[in-house]
C-alpha positions in Angstrom: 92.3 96.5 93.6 93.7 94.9 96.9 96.5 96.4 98.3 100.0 95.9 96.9 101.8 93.9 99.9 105.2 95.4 100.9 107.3 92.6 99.6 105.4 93.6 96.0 106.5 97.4 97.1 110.1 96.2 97.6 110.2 94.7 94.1 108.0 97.4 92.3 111.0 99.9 93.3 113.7 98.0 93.2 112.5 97.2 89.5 113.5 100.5 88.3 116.8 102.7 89.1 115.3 106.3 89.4 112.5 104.5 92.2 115.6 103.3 94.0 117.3 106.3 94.0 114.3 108.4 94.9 113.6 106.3 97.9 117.3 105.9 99.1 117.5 109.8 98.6 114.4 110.5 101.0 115.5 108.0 103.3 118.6 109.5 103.7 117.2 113.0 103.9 114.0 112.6 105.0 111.8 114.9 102.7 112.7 116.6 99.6 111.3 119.2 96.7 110.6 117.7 93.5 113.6 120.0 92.2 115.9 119.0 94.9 114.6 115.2 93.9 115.3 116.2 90.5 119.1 117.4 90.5 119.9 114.4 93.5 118.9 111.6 91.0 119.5 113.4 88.0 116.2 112.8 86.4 114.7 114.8 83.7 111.4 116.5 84.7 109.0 114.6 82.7 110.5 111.3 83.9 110.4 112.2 87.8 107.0 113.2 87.6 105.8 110.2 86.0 107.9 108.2 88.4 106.5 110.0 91.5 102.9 110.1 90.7 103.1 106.2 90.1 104.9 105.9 93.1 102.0 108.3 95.4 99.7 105.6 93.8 101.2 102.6 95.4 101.5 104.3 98.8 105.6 104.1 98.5 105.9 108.1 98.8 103.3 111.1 100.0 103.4 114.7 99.5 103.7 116.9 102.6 103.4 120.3 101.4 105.8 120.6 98.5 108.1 118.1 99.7 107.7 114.0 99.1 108.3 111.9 102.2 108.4 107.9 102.2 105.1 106.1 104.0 105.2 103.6 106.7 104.9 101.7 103.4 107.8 103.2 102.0 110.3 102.5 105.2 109.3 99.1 105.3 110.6 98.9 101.4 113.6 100.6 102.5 114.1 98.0 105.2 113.4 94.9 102.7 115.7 96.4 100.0 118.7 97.3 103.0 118.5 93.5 104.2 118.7 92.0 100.7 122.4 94.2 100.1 
């Protein structure tokens, strides 16, 4: 499978709220816990960890330790979701 590009990225998570929020709520903060991810966007455990392994998949997120960061990948999204506001 080719490589989503990052306009694709851009509309993969801004095609679902809690993929929004989780990327707005690292790029605000920079890395997070999957509980602190949980309580910031309010999303029931099973949810958030369907939502972030799809979203490891597509390259949007990694895992640092225990903490999920956005990619290059990821910031780019950001910056393609910010300029479309």
């Amino acid at each position: 499978m080719a490589e989503a590009t990052v306009e694709e990225l851009a509309g993969y998570v801004s095609g679902n709220v809690k993929r929004k929020q989780i990327v707005d709520v690292l790029n605000k903060n920079g890395s997070e816990t999957f509980e602190a991810l949980g309580k910031l966007t309010r999303t029931p455990r099973n949810m958030l960890e369907k939502v972030l392994k799809d979203m490891l998949e597509k390259g949007v997120i990694k895992k640092q330790n225990d903490a999920y960061a956005l990619t290059e990948n990821g910031v780019a999204v950001v910056n393609i979701l910010h300029s479309m506001r």
